[in-house]
N, C-alpha and C positions, 0 to 999 in steps of 0.2 A: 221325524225320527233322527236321532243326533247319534253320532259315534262316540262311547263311551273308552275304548279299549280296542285293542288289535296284537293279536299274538300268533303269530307262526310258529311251528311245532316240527321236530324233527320224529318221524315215528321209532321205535323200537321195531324195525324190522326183525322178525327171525329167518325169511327166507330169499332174499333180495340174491340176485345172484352176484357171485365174484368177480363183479367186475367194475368200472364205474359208477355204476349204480348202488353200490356197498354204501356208499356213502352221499351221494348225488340222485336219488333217487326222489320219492313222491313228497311232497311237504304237506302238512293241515294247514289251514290259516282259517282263525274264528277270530270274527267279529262282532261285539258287544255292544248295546246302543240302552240311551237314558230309558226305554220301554221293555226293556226284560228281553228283548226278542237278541239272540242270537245266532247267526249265520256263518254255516261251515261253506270252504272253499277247500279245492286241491290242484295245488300246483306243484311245479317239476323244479328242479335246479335243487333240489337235497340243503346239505346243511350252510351253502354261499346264498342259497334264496332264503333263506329264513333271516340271516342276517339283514340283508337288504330289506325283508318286510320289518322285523324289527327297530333297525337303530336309522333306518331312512323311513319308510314308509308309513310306517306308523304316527310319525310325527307330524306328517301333512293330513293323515285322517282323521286324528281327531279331534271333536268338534264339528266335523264334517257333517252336511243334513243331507240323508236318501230319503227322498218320498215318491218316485217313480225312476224307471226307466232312463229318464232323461238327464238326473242326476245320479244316474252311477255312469251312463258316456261320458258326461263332463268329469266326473273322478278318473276316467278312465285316462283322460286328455292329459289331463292336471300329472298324474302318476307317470304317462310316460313322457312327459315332459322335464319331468322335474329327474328323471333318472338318463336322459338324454346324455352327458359327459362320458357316463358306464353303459350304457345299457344298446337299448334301438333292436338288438337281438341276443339270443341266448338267456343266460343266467336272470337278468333284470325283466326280462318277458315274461319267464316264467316264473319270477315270484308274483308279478302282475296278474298272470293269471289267476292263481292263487285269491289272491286280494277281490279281484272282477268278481269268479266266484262265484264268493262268498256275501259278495253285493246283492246279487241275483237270489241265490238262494232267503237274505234276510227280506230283503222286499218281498219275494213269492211269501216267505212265513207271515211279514206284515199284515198281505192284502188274502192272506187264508187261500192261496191260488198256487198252483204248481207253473213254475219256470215258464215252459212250455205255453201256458198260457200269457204270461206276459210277453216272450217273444214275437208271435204271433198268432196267426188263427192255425189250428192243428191242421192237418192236412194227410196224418199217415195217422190210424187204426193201431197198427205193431209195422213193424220192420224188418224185413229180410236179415237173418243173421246170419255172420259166416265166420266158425270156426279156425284162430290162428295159430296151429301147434304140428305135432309130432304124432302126434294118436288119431290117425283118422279113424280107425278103428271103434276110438269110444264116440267119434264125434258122427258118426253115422247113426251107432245104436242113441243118440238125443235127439235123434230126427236133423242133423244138421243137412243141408243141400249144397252149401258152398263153404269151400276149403281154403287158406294160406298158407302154403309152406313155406319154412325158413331156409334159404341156398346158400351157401358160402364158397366162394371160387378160392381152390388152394392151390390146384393143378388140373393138366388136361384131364384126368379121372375123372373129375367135376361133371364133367358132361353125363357120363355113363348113369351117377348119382343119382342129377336132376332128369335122366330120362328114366331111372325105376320110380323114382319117387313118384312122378308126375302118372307113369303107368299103374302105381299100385291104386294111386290116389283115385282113379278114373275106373279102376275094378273093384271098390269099394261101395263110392258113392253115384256111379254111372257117367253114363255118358252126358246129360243134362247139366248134370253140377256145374256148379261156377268155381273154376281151379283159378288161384294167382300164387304166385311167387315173389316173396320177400327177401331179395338178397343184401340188402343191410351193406347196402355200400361197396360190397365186396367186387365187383363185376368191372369189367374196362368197357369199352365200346365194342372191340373186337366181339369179346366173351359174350357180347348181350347178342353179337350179330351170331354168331355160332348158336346160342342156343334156343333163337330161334327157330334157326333152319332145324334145328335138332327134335325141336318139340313142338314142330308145328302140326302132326298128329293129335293132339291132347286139346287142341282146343284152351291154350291158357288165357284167359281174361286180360291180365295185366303181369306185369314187371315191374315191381317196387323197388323205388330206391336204386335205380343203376348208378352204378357212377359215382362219383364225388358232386353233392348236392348242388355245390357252386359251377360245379362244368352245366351250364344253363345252354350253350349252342349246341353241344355234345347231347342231350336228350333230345333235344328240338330236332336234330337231323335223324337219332333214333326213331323219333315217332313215325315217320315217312316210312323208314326203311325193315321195321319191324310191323307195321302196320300187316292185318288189323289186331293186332297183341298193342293194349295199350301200356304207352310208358308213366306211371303213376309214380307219384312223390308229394313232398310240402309238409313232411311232419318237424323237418330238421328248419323249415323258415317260420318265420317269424312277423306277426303283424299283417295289416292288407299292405303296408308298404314293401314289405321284402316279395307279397305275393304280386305285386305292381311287377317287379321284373322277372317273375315266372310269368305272367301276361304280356308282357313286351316282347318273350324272345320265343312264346309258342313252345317253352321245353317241357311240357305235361299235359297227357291226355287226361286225366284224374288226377285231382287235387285232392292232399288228405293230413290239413292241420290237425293237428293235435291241440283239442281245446282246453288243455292241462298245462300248455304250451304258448300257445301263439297268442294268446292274449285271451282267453278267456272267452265267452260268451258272446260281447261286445265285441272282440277282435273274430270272433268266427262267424258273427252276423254280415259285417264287412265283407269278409272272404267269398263266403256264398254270393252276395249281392253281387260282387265284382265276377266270379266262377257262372253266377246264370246269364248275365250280362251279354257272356262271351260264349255261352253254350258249351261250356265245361263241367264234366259231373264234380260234385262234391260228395266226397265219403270221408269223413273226418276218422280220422286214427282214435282205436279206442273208440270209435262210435258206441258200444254198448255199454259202455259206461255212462254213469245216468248223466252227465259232462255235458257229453258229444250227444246223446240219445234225445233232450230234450230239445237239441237243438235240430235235429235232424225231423222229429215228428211237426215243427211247425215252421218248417221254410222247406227253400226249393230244394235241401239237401238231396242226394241220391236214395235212392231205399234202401240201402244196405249199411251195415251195422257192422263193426268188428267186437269179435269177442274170444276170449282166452281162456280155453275154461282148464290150458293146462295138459298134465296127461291125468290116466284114469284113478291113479294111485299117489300120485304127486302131493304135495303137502303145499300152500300157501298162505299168504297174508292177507285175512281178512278184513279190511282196517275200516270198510264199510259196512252198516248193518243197516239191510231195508234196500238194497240193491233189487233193480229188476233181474230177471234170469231167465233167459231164452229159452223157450219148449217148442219142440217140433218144428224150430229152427226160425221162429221170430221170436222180438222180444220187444216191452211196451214200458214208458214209465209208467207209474202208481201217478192218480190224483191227488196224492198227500201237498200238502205246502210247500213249497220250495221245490228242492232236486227230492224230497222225499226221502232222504239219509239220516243216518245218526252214524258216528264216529265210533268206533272202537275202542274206547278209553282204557281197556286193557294194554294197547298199545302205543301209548301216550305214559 
């Protein structure tokens, strides 16, 4: 099966929020091959990773032959290699992802086989889902059991904040549920050791994303001292190489690439392999998305699943059709071909 075509696509978001992501936000990348079959990908980096798949990428692929597994790692190689000058992390990773894919997906359509079963042998049935938003409220009445909320340190108030939140959260969906905390960077080392001590009542699972990604000694001494609250992160690195020195310096109890990110499929098969290795869980970011979710049902990934379903009245961008959709708080891919998707063409 030969590469015909390759084109990344910037979508017509209508409700992307105001900020970065207005413009930097999800890319399509479709891949065209001399057999009719075509395979969608989604990758991150917005309208700089489209370029890069376009007037770079695309010129090494085609002509290109996928007929298994083995040559889309070697495309995988070839691609970050040849983007090595720019790339190694960020923007040029995640048009790779993008591209990886989209690999994935056209083989699965090829060989009439869903993702997941090319990766490996399945291993998870459905998968523990846990609700990331604002509305615990709706995310209880969908049967959800475990929750993420989003924290943002502005001032000492912060505290008072993250201790109603964490208590409503826990009057809602019980004592049982699996509560974590997504502070998006916001948090110093201090702050994480305070809110600790603050909310060590509530039983929080993890602490996402403290700190500045790259303070790698700065988590690793978190871990000890916060323990047992684990310190989670890995959607902001990139590659099993960047995740090579999150393994050297012990800064994460959970690992949680983002496979829209980090390299795709092929880069999160890596991840995992190196994360079970070491007897660290893997929850990939985004896990409910069919991305991360195919790859989570057939490797040693964690059983747990991230999903967004938003609030109850909220408005979003649909840009997949044929997505799986959690009920009563797991969620499973479909046996269709590939990732089992089709694209939105209205927003294209």
């Amino acid at each position: 099966m030969k590469i015909t075509d390759v084109k990344a696509i910037y979508p017509n978001y209508k409700n992307v929020v105001p900020s970065w992501r207005t413009h930097f936000w999800q890319i399509v990348v479709r891949v065209e091959t001399d057999q009719g079959i075509v395979g969608l990908g989604y990758g991150g980096g917005g309208v700089a990773s489209v370029e890069v798949v376009n007037k770079h990428f695309r010129e090494l692929l085609l002509g290109k032959e996928i007929n298994d597994t083995e040559d889309i790692k070697k495309t995988w190689d070839m691609l970050y290699s040849a983007s090595l000058p720019y790339g190694r992390k960020g923007i040029a990773v995640m048009a790779l992802s993008g591209v990886d894919l989209a690999l994935w997906d056209l083989l699965g359509k090829a060989e009439n086989s869903p993702v997941y079963a090319l990766i490996g042998t399945r291993n998870k049935d459905s998968v523990r889902s846990y609700a990331t938003g604002t509305d615990v409220e709706w995310y209880s009445e969908l049967g959800f059991t475990a929750h993420k909320f989003p924290h943002r340190w502005t001032s000492e108030k912060d505290v008072d904040t993250a201790v109603s939140t964490a208590s409503h959260a826990r009057d809602i969906l019980g004592q049982e549920a699996l509560l974590m905390i997504d502070t998006y960077m916001s948090w110093s080392f201090e702050t994480t050791l305070e809110m600790s001590e603050s909310l060590k009542n509530f039983n929080i699972y993890w602490f996402e994303d403290v700190v500045n990604p790259d303070a790698l000694d700065a988590q690793s001494q978190l871990r000890e001292l916060v323990a047992p609250i684990l310190i989670a992160g890995g959607e902001h690195e990139f590659t099993e190489y960047g995740y090579q020195e999150i393994a050297r310096t012990s800064a994460l109890g959970l690992w949680q690439p983002d496979i829209t990110w980090c390299g795709g499929i092929t880069s999160g098969i890596r991840i995992v392999e190196m994360g079970h290795s070491l007897g660290i869980p893997v929850a990939p970011h985004r896990g409910g998305e069919v991305w991360g979710l195919h790859l989570i049902v057939s490797s040693d990934c964690d059983n747990l699943a991230e999903v967004l379903p938003g609030t109850k009245d909220g408005n979003r961008d649909e840009i997949w059709v044929g997505e799986p959709v959690a009920a009563d708080g797991y969620i499973a891919p479909t046996e269709d071909p590939g990732f089992g998707v089709k694209v939105n063409e209205k927003l294209l």
